[in-house]
GUTORGU-577045 format. One line per field, with one value per residue (C-alpha): residue number from 1; z, y, x. Coordinates in Angstrom, 1 decimal. Last residue first. Example, Ala and Ser with C-alpha at 12.3 -4.5 7.8 and 13.67 -1.06 7.14 Angstrom:
2
pos = c(2/1) .
Z = c(7.1/7.8) .
Y = c(-1.1/-4.5) .
X = c(13.7/12.3) .
//
This chain:
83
pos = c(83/82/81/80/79/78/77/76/75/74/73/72/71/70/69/68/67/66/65/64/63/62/61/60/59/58/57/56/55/54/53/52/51/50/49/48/47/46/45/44/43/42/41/40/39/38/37/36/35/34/33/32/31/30/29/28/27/26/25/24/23/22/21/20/19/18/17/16/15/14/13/12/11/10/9/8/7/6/5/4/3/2/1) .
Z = c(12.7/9.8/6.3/4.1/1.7/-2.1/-4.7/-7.1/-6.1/-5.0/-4.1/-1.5/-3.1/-1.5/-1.8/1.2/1.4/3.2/5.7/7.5/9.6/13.2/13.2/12.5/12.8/10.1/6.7/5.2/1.8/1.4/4.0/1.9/-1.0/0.6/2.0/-2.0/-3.3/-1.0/-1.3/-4.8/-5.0/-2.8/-5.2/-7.9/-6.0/-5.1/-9.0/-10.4/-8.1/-8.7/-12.2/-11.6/-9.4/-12.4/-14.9/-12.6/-11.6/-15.8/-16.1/-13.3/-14.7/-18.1/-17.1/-14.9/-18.2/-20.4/-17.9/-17.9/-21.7/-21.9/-19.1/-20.7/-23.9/-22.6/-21.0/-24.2/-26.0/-23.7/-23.9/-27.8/-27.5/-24.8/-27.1) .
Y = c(-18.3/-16.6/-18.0/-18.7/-16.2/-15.8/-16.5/-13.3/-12.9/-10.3/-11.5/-9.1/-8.6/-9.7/-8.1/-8.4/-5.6/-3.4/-6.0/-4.9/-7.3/-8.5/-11.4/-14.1/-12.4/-10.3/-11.6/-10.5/-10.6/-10.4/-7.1/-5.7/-6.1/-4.7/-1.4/-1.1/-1.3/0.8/3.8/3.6/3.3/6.7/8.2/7.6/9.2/11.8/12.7/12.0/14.6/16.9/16.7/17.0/20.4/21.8/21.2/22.5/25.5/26.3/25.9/28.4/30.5/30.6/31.3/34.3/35.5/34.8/36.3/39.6/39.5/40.1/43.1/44.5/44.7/45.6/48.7/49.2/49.2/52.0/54.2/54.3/55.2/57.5/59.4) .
X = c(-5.9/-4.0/-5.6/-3.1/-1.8/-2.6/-0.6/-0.9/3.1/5.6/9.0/11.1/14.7/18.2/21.2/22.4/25.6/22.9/21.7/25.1/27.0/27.1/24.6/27.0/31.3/32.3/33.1/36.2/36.5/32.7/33.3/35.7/33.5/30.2/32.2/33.9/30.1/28.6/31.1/30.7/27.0/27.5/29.6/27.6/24.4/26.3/27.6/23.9/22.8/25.2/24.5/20.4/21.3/23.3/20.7/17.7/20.1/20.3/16.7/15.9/18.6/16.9/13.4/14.9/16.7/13.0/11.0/13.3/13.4/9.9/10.0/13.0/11.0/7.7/9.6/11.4/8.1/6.3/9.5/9.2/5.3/6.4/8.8) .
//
């Protein structure tokens, strides 16, 4: 009888791993999805703000940088000298 209770134990413990393994994947899935929603609905937010303001441009100076769209250059050319 203890032989047979010695195997269940190992059993239940195994299968306990492999349960908390599972619900640890299946909150990574569910966490990347909700992350991939947000990050759509923010793009979407962006991108309808940034049209109405091309519509309607806002007075010099007053706008966003955000709805720019411009991207720092990186080159090998070196800089001059600063003094």
């Amino acid at each position: 009888m203890t032989k047979g209770m010695t195997r269940m134990k190992a059993l239940l413990e195994h299968l306990a791993y492999i349960a908390a393994g599972g619900a640890l994947l299946l909150g990574l899935l569910f966490y990347l999805e909700h992350r991939k929603e947000a990050k759509a609905a923010v793009d979407d937010e962006r991108h309808d703000r940034c049209l109405k303001e091309a519509l309607n441009p806002p007075p010099p100076f007053k706008h966003s940088l955000d709805c720019v769209g411009w991207q720092r250059i990186r080159s090998d050319i070196p800089l001059p000298a600063q003094g």
